[in-house]
ZADREN-315776 format. One record per residue (C-alpha): residue number from 1; x, y, z. Coordinates in pm, whole numbers. Layout:
# residues N
NUM	X	Y	Z
...
# end
This chain:
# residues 358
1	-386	1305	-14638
2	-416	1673	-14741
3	-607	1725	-15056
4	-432	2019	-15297
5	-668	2264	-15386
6	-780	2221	-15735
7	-1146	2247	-15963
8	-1218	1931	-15743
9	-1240	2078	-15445
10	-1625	2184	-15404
11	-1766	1943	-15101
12	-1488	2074	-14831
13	-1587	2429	-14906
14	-1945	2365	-14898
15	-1907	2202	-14552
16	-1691	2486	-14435
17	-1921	2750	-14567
18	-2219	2618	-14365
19	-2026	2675	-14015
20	-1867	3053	-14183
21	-2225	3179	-14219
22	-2226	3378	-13903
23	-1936	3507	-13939
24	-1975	3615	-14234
25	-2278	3823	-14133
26	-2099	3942	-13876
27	-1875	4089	-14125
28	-2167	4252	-14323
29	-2240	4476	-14059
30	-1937	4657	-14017
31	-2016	4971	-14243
32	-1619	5087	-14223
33	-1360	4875	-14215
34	-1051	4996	-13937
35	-690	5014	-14081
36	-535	5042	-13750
37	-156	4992	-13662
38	-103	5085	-14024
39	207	5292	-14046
40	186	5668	-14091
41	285	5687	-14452
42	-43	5466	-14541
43	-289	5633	-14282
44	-347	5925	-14485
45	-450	5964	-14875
46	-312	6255	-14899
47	-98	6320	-15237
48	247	6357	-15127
49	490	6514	-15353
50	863	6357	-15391
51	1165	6339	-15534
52	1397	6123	-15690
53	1776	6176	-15809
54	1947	5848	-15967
55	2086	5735	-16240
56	1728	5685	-16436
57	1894	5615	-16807
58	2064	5336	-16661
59	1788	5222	-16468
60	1547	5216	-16738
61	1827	5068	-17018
62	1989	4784	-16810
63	1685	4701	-16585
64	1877	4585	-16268
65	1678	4358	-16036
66	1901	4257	-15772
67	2180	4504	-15830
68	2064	4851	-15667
69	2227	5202	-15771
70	2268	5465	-15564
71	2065	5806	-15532
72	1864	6009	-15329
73	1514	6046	-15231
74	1344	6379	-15119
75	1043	6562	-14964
76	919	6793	-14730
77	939	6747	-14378
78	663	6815	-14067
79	920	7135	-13990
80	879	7283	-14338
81	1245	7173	-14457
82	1344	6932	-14752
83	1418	6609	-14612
84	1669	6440	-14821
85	1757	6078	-14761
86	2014	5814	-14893
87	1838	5603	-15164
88	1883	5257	-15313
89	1712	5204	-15628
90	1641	4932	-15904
91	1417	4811	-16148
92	1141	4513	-16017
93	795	4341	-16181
94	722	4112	-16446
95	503	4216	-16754
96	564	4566	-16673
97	930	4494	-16611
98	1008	4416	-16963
99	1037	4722	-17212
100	803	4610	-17482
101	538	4656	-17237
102	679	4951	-17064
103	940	5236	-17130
104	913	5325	-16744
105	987	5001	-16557
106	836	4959	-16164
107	1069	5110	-15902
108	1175	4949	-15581
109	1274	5182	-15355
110	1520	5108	-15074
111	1562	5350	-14800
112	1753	5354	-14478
113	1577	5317	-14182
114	1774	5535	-13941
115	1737	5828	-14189
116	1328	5807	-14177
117	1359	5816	-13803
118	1079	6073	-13703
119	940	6179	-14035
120	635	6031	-14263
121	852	5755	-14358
122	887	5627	-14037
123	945	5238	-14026
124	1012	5160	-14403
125	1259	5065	-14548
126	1168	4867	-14923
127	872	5017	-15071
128	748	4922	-15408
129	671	5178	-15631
130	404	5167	-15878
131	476	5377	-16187
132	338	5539	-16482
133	500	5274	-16798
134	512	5532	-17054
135	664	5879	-16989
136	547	6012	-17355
137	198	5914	-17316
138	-26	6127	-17018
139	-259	5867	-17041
140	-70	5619	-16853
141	-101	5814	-16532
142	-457	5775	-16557
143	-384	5382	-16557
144	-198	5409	-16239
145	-471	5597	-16071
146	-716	5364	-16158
147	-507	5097	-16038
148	-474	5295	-15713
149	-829	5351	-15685
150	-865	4952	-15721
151	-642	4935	-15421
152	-851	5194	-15217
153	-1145	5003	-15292
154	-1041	4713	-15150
155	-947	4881	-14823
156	-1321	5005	-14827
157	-1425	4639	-14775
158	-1143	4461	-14544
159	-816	4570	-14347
160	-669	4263	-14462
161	-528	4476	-14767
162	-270	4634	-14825
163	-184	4989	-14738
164	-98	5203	-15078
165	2	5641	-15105
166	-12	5833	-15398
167	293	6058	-15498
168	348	6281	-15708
169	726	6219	-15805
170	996	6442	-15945
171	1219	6229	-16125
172	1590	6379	-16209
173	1847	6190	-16411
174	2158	6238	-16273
175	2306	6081	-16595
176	2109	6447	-16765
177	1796	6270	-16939
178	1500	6542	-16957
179	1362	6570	-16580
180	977	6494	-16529
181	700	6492	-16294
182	449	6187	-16280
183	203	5998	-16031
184	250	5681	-15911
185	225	5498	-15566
186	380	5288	-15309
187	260	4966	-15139
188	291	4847	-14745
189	546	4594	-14749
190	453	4250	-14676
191	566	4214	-14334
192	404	4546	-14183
193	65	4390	-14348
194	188	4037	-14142
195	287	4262	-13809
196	3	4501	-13824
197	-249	4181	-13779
198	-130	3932	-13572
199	-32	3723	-13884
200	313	3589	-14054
201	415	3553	-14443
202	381	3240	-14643
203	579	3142	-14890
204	379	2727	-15001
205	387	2580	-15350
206	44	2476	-15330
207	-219	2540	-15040
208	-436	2300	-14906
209	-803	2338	-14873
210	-828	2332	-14534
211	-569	2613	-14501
212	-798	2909	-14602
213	-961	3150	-14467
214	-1281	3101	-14641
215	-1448	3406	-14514
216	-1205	3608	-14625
217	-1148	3427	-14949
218	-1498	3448	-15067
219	-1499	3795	-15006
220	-1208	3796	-15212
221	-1362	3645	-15512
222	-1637	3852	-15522
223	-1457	4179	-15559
224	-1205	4057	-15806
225	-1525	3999	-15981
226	-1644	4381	-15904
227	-1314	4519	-16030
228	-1306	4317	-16314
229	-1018	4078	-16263
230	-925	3759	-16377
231	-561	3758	-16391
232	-492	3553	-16026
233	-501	3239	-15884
234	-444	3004	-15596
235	-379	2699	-15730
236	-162	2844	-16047
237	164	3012	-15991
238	375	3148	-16248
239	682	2934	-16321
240	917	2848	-16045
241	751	3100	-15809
242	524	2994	-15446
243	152	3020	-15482
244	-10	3221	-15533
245	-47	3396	-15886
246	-79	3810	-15802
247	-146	3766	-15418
248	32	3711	-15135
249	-34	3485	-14827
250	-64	3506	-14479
251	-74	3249	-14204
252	-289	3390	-13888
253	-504	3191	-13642
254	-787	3142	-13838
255	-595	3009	-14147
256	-438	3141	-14470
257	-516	3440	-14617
258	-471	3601	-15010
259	-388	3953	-15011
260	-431	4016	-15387
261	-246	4313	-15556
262	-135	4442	-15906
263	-443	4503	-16115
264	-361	4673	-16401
265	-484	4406	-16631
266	-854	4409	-16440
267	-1115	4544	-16629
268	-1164	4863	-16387
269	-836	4988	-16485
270	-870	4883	-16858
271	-544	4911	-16952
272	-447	4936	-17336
273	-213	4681	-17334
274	-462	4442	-17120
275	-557	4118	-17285
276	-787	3867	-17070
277	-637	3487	-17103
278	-776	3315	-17382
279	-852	2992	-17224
280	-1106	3212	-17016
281	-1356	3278	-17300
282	-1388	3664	-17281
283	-1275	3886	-17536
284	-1161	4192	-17364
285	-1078	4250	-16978
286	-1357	4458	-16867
287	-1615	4137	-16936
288	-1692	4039	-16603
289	-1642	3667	-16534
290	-1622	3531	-16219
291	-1264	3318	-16086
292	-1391	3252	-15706
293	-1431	2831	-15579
294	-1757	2693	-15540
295	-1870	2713	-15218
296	-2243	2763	-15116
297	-2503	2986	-15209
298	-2608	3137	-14900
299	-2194	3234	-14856
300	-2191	3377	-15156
301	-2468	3557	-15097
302	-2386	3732	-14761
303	-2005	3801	-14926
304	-2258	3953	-15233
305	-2460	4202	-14955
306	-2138	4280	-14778
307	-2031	4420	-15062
308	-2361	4575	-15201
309	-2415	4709	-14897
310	-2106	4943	-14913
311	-2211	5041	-15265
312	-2201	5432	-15153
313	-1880	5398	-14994
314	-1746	5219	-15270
315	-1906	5448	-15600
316	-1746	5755	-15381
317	-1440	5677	-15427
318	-1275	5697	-15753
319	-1410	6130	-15699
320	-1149	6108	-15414
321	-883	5987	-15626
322	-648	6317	-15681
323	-586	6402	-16036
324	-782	6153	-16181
325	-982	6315	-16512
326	-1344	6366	-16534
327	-1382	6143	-16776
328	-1186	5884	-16639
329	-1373	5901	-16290
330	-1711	5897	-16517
331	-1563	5598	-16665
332	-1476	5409	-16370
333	-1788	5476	-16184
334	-2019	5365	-16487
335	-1783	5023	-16432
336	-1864	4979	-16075
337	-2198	5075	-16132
338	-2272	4800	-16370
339	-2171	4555	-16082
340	-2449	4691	-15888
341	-2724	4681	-16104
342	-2611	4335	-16230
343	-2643	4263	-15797
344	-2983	4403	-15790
345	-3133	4045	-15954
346	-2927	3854	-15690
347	-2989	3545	-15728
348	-2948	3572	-16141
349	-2603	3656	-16011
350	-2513	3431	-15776
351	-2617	3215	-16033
352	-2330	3320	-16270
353	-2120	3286	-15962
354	-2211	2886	-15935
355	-2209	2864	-16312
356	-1819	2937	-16332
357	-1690	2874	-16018
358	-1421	2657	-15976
# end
């Protein structure tokens, strides 16, 4: 019978390790990692200015998230013209969803296919926007950059990620609330990431642990660690919800994959309002502390140089990230960097890895 994953679980993914070592070095070579088939609105990083007309006071007060209301969604097309498109809109998330946490709920955007026909928006249709949680505060834009930049990051390392774009959005209330202009991004849906590989979404209360994708998964691991972040899991979903906590899954022939997302309570973003778990031991998010299974040395380690050896590529680019402060690019790369020098005594960290794992 199929075991459930759980902290039990170490002697199958030592086994399995063993025969993903070549792979895995395989992997370590590839200085850039190819995003291809990704749709046009993701191929470019580009800041892309928007706007929005709907009903925002309503939005924001009554929080719909299955009910849409109607608006319209604008920008500038290849010819030079405004582009102006019919636009569903409501409220979606969780922590950010609720308005002790945030004033500015997350967006989900749905537009109509036939209308995108043609223009940068080609091919989508639901996007998820990621927005700014307090309009009254200009720090919180900061928080969403450095969330995006977590995003980019991960693209740096694997293609099995998903695709994000930065906008600069013009909201207007048509109810007459005080129009503003604030960052934010969008996220590839989960069936482009599913088309654009080969692979199909997974919805599974638990996973197995011969389901995975180790390769992928211990790469995984290791830069949630990077970043900071402990707030996911494959064996613990929230409430009533399919695995996995803050990640989605993917079925392609080589097993099941995690595409993790939403890291605003990692340590890299360092969000105010970011507590770490208790049970975990840490008093504040941007302690380090490592979530991954345990699975042998010698795959951590080549997951560990993968990663180490993109350090340049990686360090680069939260200066890439538009509008993001000096100080809060300073700040981010002094983050990162600690993750490096920590790597340079390797085995002291792999060490930690083993010491936590689970």
């Amino acid at each position: 019978m199929t075991r459930i994953l759980c902290r039990k679980m170490v002697s199958s993914f030592l086994i399995a390790a063993l025969f993903l070592l070549p792979a895995l070095e395989d992997a370590q070579g590839d200085a850039t990692v190819s995003q291809a088939g990704i749709a046009r609105l993701f191929a470019d990083v580009a800041l892309l200015e928007v706007t929005i007309r709907a009903p925002l006071t309503t939005l924001m007060e009554a929080r719909p998230k299955d009910e849409y209301l109607e608006g319209t969604f604008s920008f500038t097309a290849d010819d030079g013209a405004e582009q102006i498109l019919d636009l569903k809109i409501r409220t979606r998330g969780k922590y950010r969803h609720q308005k002790k946490h945030c004033a500015f709920a997350p967006i989900r955007l749905n537009l109509r296919k036939k209308q995108v026909v043609d223009t940068i928006f080609a091919g989508q249709d639901k996007l998820k926007l990621v927005t700014h949680c307090n309009s009254s505060k200009p720090h919180y834009e900061q928080l969403v950059l450095r969330e995006y930049l977590a995003y980019r990051i991960l693209q740096v390392l694997t293609d099995k990620s998903f695709g994000v774009r930065l906008l600069r959005i013009n909201y207007v209330d048509t109810e007459g609330g005080e129009p503003m202009t604030k960052l934010g991004f969008v996220i590839e849906d989960d069936d482009d990431v599913a088309r654009r590989h080969g692979m199909q979404t997974v919805q599974r209360k638990h996973l197995s642990d011969d389901d995975l994708d180790h390769r992928q998964q211990i790469l995984i691991d290791v830069f949630q660690y990077l970043i900071g972040n402990t707030e996911y899991s494959l064996f613990n979903p929230e409430p009533n919800e399919h695995c996995c906590h803050n990640g989605h899954l993917f079925s392609g022939e080589s097993g099941t994959y995690l595409v993790p997302y939403d890291f605003d309570l990692s340590g890299l973003v360092n969000a105010r309002y970011a507590e770490p778990d208790p049970s975990l031991g840490i008093n504040r998010v941007t302690r380090r502390l490592y979530r991954g299974y345990c699975v042998s040395p010698a795959a951590l380690a080549v997951a560990l140089g993968r990663i180490v050896s993109l350090r340049e590529e990686i360090l680069a680019v939260p200066t890439e990230i538009p509008g993001l402060s000096a100080d809060e690019t300073g700040d981010a790369i002094r983050f990162l960097e600690r993750f490096f020098e920590r790597a340079e005594d390797r085995d002291g960290l792999l060490s930690r890895f083993e010491a936590r794992c689970l």
